[in-house]
C-alpha positions as CSV (number, residue, x, y, z in Angstrom):
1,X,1.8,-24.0,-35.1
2,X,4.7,-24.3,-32.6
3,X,8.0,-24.3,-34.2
4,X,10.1,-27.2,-32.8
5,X,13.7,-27.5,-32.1
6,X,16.7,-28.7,-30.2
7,X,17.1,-26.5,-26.9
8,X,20.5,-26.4,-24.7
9,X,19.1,-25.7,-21.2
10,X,20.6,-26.4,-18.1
11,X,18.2,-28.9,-16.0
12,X,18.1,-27.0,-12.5
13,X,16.0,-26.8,-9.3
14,X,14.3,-23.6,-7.5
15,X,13.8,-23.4,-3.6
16,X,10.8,-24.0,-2.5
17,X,9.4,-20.7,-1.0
18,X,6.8,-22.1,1.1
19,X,6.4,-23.0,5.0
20,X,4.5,-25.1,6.7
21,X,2.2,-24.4,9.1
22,X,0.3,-21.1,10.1
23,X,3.6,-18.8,8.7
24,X,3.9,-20.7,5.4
25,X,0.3,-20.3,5.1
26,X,0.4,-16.4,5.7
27,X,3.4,-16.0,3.2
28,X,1.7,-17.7,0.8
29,X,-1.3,-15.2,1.0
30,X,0.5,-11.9,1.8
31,X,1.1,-11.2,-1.9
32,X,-3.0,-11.0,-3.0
33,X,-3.8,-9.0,-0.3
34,X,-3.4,-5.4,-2.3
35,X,-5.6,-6.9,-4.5
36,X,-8.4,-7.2,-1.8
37,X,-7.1,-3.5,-0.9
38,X,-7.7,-2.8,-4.5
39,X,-11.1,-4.4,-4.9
40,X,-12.4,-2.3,-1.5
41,X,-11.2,0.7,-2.8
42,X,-13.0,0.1,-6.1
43,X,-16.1,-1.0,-4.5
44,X,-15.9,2.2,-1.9
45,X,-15.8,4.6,-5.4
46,X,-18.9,3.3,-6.2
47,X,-20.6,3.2,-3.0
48,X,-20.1,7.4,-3.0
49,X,-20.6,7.3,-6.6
50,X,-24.4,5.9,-5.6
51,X,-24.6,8.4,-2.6
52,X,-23.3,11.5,-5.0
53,X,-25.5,10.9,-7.9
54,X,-28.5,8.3,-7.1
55,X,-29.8,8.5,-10.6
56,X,-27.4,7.7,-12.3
57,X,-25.2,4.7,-10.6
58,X,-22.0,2.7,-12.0
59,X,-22.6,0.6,-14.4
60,X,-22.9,-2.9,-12.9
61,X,-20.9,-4.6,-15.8
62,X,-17.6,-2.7,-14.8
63,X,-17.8,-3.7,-11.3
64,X,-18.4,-7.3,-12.2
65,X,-15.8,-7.1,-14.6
66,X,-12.9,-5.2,-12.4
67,X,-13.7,-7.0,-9.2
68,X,-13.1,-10.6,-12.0
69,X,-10.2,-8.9,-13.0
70,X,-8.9,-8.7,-9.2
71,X,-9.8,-12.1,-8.4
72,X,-7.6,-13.6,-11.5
73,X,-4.7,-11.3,-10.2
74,X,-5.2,-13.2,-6.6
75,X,-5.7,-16.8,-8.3
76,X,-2.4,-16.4,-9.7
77,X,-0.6,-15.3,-6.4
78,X,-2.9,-17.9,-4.5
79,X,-1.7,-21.0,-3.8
80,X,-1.5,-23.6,-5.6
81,X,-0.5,-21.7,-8.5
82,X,1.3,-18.9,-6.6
83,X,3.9,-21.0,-4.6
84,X,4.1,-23.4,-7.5
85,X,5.6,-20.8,-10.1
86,X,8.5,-20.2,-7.6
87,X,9.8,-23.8,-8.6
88,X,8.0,-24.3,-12.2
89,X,8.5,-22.6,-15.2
90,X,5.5,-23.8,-16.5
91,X,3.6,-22.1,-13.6
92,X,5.7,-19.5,-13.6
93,X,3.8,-18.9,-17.1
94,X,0.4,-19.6,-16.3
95,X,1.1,-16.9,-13.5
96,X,2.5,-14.6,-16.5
97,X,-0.9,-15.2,-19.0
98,X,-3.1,-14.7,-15.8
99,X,-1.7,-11.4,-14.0
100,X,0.0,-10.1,-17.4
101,X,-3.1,-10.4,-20.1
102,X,-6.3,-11.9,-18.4
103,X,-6.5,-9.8,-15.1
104,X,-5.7,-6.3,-16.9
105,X,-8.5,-6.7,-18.9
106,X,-11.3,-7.0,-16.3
107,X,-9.6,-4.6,-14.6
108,X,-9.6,-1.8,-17.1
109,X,-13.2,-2.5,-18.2
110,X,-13.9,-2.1,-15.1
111,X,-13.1,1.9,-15.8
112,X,-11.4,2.9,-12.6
113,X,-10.3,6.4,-13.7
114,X,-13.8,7.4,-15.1
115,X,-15.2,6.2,-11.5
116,X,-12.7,8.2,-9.6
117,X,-13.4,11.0,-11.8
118,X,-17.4,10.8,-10.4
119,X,-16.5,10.1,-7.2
120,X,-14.4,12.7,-6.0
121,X,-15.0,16.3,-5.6
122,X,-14.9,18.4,-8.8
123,X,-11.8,20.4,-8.0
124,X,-9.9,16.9,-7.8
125,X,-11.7,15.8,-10.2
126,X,-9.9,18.5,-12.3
127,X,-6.3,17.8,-10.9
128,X,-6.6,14.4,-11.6
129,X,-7.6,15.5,-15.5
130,X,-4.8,17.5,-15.1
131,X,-2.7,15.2,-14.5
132,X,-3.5,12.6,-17.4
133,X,-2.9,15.3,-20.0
134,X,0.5,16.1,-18.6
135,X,3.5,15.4,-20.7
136,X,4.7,12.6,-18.8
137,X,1.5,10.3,-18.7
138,X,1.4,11.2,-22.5
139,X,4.3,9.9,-22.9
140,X,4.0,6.4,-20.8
141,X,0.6,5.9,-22.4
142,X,1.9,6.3,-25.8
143,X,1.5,3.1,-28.0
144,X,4.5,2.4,-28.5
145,X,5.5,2.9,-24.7
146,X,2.8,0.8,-24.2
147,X,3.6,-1.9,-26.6
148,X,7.5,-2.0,-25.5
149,X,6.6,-2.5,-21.8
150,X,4.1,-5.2,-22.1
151,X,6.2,-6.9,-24.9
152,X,9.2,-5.9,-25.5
153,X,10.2,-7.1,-21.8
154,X,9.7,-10.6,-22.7
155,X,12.4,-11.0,-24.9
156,X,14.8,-9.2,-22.1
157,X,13.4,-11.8,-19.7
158,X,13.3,-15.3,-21.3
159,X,16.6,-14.3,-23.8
160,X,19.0,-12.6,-21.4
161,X,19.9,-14.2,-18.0
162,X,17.6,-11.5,-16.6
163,X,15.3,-14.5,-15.3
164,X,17.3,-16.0,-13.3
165,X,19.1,-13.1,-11.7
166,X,15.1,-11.9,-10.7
167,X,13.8,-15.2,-9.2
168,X,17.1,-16.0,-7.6
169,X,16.1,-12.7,-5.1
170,X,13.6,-12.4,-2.4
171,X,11.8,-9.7,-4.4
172,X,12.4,-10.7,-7.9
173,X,9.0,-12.5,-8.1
174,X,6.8,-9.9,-6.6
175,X,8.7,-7.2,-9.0
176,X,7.7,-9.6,-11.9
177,X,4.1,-9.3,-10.8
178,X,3.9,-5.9,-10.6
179,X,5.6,-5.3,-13.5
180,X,3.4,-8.1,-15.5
181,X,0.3,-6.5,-14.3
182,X,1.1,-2.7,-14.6
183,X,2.2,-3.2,-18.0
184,X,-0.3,-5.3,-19.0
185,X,-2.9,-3.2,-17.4
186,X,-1.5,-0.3,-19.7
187,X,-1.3,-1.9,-22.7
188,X,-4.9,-2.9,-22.5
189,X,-6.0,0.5,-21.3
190,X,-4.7,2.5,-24.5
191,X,-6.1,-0.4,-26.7
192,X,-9.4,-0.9,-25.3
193,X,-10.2,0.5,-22.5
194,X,-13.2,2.7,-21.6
195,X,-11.6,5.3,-19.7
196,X,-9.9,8.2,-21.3
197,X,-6.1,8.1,-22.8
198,X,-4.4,11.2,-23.6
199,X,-2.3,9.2,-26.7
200,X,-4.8,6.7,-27.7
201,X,-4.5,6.6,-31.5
202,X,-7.7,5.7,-34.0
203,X,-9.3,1.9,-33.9
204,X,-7.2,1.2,-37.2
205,X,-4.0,2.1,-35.6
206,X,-4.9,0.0,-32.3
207,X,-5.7,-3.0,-34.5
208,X,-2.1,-2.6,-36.0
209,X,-0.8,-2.1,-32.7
210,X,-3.0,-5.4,-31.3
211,X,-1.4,-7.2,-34.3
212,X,2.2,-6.5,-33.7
213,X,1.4,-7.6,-29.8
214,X,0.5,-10.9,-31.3
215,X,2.6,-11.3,-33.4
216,X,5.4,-10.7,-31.1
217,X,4.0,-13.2,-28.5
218,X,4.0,-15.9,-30.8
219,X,7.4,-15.4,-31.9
220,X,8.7,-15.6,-28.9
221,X,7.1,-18.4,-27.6
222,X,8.2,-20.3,-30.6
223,X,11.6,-19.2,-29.8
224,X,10.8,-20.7,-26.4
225,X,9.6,-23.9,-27.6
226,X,12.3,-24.3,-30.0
227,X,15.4,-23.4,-27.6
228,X,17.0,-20.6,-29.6
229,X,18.7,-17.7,-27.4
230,X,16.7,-18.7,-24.5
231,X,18.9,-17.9,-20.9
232,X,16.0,-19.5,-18.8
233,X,17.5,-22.7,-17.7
234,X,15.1,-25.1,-16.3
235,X,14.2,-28.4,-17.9
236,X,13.5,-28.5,-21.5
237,X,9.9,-30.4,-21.2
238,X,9.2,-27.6,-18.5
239,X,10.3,-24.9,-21.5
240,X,8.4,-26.8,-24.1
241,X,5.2,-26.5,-22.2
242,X,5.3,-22.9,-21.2
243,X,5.8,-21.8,-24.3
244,X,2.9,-23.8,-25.4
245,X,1.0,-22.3,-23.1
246,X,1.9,-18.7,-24.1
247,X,1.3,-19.6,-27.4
248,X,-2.4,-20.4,-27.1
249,X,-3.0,-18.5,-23.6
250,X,-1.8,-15.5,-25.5
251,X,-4.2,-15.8,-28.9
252,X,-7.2,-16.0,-26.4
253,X,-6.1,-13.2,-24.5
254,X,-5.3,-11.2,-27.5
255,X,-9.0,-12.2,-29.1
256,X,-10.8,-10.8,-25.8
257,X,-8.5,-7.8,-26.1
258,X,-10.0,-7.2,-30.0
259,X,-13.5,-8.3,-28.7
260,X,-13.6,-5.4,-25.9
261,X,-11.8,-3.2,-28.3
262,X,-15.0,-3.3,-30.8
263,X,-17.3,-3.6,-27.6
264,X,-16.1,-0.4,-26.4
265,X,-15.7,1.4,-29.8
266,X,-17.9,4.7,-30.6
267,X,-17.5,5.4,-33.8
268,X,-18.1,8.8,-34.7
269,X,-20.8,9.7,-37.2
270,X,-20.1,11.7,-39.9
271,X,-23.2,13.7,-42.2
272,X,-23.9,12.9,-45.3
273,X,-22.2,14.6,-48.0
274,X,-24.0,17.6,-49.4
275,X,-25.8,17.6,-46.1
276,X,-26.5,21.4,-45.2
277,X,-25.3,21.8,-41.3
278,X,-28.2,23.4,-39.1
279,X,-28.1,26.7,-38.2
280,X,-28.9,28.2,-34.9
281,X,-32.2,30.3,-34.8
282,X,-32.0,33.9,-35.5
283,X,-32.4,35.4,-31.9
284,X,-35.7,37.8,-31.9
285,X,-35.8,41.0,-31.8
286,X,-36.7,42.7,-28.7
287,X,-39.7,45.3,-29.9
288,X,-39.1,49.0,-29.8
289,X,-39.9,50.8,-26.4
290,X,-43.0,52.5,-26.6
291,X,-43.1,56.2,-26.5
């Protein structure tokens, strides 16, 4: 349950971003359209991927899951939602729970490495694997990386005045959204996703890591709802409900993440103790020459 508590915010007001007429209109949608960039691209990698290997075409599951994952991304931008979170924190929070946890996960199901990796030539094909097994994408795809960016950051943005500093700038909102969805879209690609990780650890050690994600989640949002250390300083009820809304937006993200996680989980079989291992046929001996 949520913790409750007495919370010292200051009641404030946020601009509203929008327009009216034909310019507010095209502000209000400029910000989901690299996600219609992104869903053509996606849908052009599997038009070749059809033409380059007819037999054996994309799954239809991923598409329909990635392109769901792109249109969550652009209901959060969208408006009403999108112009709405400029001016309420508790939209401000749906747009967090939508682009941060919901979206990522339809889009990495969607396996958009493993489809680049069919589409393009082989000799890219091998840079790009190249380039997944380097040292630095090691590194950024490590758990913990992965865990601290999706996370970690929430404490430095609802417990420092970090918030209000980004949403008081032109381009603090879209830099939350890119950050919310790149980390997101991380965290669920080195915990469940389909496509290959160069750091992912065992199925144990991502259910530990899925745990501590949770875990963290709820912490803060009780922190939220109970007004300790908080530096976001809009009006308590506004507070109260976002956090709320974390809280449970959060457990139902974090059960879809488990869910793909055993979806998408190949165990490896291991024989039978005492088992002998085959051997490989003798090769035959090639008969004498004659003579």
């Amino acid at each position: 349950m949520v913790v409750t508590g007495a919370g010292g915010h200051h009641h404030g007001t946020h601009p509203d971003p929008g327009g009216s007429g034909a310019a507010g209109f095209a502000a209000a949608v400029l910000p989901a359209l690299p996600l219609l960039f992104l869903a053509a691209g996606y849908l052009l990698l599997v038009h070749r991927c059809r033409r380059k290997d007819p037999g054996r075409p994309p799954h239809t599951a991923r598409t329909v899951s990635f392109l769901a994952g792109c249109a969550l991304a652009a209901l959060a931008l969208l408006p009403p939602l999108g112009p709405a979170a400029h001016g309420d924190f508790r939209a401000h929070m749906a747009q967090h729970m939508l682009i941060g946890m919901y979206a990522p996960l339809g889009l990495v199901l969607g396996a958009p490495v493993t489809l680049l990796l069919r589409a393009v030539p082989s000799h890219r094909a091998r840079r790009l694997t190249r380039l997944l097994r380097s040292r630095p994408v090691r590194l950024l795809a490590h758990p913990v990386t992965a865990l601290a960016l999706s996370t970690g950051t929430l404490a430095l943005l609802y417990f420092t005045p970090l918030y209000g500093v980004l949403t008081a700038q032109p381009w603090g909102h879209p830099a939350l959204h890119a950050h919310f969805l790149l980390a997101g879209w991380l965290f669920a690609w080195v915990v469940a996703g389909p496509d290959p990780a160069p750091s992912r650890p065992s199925v144990p050690a991502r259910l530990v890591l899925l745990g501590v994600a949770v875990a963290a989640h709820a912490t803060v949002s009780q922190m939220l709802y109970g007004g300790f250390l908080i530096g976001v300083h809009v009006p308590v009820d506004e507070v109260r409900d976002a956090a709320q809304l974390m809280y449970y937006g959060g457990d139902i993200a974090e059960l879809l993440l488990a869910a793909a996680l055993v979806a998408t989980w190949r165990p490896v079989r291991k024989a039978p103790a005492g088992a002998v291992p085959a051997r490989r046929a003798a090769p035959r001996e090639r008969p004498a020459p004659a003579g």
